[in-house]
N, CA, C and O atoms as CSV, one atom per row, in Angstrom:
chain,resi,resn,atom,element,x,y,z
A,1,UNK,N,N,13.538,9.393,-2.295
A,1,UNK,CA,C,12.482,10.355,-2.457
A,1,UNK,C,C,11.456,10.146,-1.341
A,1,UNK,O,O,11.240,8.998,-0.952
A,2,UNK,N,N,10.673,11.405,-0.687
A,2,UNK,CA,C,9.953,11.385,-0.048
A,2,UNK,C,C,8.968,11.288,-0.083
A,2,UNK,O,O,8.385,12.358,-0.261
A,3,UNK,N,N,7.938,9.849,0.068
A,3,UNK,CA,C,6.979,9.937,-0.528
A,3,UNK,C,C,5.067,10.494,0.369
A,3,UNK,O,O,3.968,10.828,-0.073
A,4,UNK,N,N,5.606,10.316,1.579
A,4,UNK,CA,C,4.177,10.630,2.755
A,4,UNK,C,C,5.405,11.992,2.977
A,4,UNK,O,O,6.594,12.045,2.664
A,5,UNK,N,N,4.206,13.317,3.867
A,5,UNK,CA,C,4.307,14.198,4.448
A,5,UNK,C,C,3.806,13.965,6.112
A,5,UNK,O,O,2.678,13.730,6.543
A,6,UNK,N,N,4.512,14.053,6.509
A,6,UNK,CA,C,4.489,13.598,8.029
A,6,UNK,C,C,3.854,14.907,8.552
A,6,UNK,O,O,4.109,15.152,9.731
A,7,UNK,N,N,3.144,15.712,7.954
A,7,UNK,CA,C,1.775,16.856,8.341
A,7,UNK,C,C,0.695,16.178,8.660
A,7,UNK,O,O,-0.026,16.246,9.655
A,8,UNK,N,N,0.643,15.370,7.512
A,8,UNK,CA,C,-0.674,14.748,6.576
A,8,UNK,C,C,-0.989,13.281,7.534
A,8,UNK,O,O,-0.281,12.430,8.072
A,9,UNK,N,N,-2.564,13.552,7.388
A,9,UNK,CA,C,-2.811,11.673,8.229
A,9,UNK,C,C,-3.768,11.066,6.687
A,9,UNK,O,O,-4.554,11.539,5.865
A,10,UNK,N,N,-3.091,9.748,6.978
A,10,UNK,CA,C,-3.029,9.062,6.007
A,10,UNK,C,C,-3.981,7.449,6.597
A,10,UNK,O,O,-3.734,7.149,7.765
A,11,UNK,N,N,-4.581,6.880,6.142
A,11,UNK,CA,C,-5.312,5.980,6.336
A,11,UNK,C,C,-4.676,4.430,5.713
A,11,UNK,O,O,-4.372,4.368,4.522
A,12,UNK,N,N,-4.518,3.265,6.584
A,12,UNK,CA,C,-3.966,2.723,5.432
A,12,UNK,C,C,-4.089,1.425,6.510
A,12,UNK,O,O,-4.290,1.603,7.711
A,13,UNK,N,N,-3.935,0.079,5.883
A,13,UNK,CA,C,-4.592,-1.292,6.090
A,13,UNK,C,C,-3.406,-2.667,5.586
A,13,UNK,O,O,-2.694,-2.377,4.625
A,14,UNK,N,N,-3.270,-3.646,6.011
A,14,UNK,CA,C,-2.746,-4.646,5.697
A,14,UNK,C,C,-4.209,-5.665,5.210
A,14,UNK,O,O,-5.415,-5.550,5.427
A,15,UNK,N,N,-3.443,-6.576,4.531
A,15,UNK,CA,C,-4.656,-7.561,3.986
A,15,UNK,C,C,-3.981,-8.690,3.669
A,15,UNK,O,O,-2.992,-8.490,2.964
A,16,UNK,N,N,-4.230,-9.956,4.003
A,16,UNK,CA,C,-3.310,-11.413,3.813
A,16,UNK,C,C,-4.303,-12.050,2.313
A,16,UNK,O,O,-5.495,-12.272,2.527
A,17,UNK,N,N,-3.814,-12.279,1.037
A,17,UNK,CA,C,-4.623,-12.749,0.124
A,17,UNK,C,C,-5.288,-13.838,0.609
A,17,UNK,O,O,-4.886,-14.648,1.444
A,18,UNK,N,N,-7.122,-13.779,-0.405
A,18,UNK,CA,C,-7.605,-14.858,-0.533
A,18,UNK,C,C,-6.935,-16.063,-1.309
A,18,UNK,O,O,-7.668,-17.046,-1.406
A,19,UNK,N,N,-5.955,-16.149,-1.754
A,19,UNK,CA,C,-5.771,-17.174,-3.006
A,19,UNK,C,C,-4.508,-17.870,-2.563
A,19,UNK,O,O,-3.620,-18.284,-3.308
A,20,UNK,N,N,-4.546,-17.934,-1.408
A,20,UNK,CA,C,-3.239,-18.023,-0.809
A,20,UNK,C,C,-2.015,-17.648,-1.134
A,20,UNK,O,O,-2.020,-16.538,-1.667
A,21,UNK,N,N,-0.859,-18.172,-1.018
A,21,UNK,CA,C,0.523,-18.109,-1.468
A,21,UNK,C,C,0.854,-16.901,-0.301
A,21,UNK,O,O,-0.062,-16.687,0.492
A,22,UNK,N,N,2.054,-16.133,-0.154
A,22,UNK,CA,C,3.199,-15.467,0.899
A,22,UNK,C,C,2.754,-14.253,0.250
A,22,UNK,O,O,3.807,-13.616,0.283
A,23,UNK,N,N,1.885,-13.470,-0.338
A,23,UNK,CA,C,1.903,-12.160,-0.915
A,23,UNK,C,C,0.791,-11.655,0.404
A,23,UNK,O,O,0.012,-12.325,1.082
A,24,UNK,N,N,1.130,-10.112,0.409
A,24,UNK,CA,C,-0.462,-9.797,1.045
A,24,UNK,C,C,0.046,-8.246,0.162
A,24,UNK,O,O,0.981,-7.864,-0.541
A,25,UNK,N,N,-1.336,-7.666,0.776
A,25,UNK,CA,C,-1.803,-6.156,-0.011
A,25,UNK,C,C,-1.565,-5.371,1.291
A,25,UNK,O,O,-1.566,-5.705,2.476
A,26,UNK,N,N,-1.344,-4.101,0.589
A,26,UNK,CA,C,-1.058,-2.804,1.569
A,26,UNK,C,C,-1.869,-2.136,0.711
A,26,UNK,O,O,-2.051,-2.512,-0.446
A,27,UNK,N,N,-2.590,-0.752,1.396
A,27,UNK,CA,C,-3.443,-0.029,1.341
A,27,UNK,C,C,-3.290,1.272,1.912
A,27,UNK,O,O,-3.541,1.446,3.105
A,28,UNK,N,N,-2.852,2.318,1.081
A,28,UNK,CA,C,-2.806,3.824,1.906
A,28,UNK,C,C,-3.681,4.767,1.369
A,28,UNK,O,O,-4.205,4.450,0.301
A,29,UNK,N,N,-3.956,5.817,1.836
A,29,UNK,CA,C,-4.826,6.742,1.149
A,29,UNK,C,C,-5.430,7.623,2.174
A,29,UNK,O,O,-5.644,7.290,3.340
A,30,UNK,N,N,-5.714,8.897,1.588
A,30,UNK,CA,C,-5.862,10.006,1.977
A,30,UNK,C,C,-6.572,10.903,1.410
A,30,UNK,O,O,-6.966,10.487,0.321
A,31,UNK,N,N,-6.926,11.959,1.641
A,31,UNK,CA,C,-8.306,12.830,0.507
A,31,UNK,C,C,-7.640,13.055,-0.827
A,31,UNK,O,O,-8.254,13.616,-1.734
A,32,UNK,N,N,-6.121,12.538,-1.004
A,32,UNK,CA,C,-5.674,13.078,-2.467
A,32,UNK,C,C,-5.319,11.739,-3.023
A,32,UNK,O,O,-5.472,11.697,-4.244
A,33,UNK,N,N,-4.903,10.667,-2.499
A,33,UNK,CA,C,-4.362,9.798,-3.456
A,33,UNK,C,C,-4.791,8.096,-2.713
A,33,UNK,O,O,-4.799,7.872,-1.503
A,34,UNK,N,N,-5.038,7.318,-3.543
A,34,UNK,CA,C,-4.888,5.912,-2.985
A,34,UNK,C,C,-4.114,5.379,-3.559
A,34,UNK,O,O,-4.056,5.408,-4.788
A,35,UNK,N,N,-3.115,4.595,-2.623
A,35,UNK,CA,C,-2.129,3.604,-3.385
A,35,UNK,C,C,-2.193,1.719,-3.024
A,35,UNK,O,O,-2.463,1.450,-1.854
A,36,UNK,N,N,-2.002,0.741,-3.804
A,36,UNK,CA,C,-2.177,-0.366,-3.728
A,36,UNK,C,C,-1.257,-1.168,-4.320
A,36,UNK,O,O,-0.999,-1.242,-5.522
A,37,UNK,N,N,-0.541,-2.056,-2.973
A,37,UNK,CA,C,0.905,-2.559,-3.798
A,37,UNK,C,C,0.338,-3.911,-2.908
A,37,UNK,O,O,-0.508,-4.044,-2.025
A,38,UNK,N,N,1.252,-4.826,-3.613
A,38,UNK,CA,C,1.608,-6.201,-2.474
A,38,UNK,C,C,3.003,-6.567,-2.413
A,38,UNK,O,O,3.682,-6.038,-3.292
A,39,UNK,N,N,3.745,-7.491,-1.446
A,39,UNK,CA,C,4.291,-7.014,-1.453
A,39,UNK,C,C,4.505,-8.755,-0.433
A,39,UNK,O,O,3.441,-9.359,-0.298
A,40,UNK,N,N,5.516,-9.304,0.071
A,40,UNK,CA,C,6.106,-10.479,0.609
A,40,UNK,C,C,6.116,-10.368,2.135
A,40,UNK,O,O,5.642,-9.505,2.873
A,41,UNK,N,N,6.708,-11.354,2.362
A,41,UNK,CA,C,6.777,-11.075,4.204
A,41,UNK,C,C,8.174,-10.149,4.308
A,41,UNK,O,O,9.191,-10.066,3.620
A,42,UNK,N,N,7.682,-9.483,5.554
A,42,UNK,CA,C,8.914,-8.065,6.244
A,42,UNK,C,C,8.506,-7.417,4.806
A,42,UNK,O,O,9.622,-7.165,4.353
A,43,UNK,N,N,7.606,-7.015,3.860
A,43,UNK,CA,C,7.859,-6.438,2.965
A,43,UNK,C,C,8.758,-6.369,1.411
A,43,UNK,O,O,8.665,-5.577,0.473
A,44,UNK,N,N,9.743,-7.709,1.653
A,44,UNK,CA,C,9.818,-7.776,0.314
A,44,UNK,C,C,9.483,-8.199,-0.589
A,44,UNK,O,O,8.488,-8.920,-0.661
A,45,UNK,N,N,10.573,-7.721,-2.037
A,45,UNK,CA,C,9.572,-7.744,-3.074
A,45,UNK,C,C,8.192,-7.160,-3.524
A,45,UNK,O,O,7.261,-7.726,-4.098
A,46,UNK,N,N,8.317,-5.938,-3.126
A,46,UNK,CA,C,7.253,-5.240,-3.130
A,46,UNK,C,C,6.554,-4.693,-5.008
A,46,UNK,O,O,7.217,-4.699,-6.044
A,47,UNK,N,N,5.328,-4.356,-4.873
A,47,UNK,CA,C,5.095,-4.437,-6.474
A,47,UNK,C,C,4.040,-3.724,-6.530
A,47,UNK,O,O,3.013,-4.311,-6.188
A,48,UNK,N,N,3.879,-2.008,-7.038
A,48,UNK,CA,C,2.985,-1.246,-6.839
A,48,UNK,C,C,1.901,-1.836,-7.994
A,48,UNK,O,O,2.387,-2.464,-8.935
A,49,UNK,N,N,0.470,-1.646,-7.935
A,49,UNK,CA,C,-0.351,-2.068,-8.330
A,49,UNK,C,C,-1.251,-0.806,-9.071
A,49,UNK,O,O,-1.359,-0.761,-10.296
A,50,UNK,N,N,-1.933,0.292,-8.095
A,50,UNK,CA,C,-2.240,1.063,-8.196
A,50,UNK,C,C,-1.931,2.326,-7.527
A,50,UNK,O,O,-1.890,2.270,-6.298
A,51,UNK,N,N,-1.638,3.785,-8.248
A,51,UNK,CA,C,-1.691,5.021,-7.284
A,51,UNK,C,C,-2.550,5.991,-8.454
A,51,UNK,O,O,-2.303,6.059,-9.658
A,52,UNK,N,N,-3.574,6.668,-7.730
A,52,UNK,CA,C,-4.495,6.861,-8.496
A,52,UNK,C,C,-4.547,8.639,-7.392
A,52,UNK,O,O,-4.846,8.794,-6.208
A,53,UNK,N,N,-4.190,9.498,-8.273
A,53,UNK,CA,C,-4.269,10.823,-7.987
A,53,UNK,C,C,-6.327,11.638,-7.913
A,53,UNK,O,O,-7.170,11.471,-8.794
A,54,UNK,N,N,-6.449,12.142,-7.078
A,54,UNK,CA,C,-7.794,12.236,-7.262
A,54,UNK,C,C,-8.410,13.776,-8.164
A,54,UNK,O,O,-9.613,13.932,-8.368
């Protein structure tokens, strides 16, 4: 499933946790939706957190 529209610009951030351990946070969002997952190194194990429709 397709989840970004490659029309659309989208805003979005990496973040390495304070609490240590191999997880960090990803961050996307745009005037309609923010989403918040973390997620391992190269990305796996990924684990959505929040997607919050506006």
């Amino acid at each position: 499933m397709k989840f970004l529209d490659d029309q659309k610009t989208y805003l979005g951030n990496q973040l390495e946790s304070e609490f240590g351990g191999e997880r960090c946070f990803g961050i996307v969002a745009n005037m309609d939706f923010i989403m918040i997952c973390t997620y391992e190194k190269d990305g796996a194990d990924p684990e959505l957190l929040l997607y919050k429709k506006r």
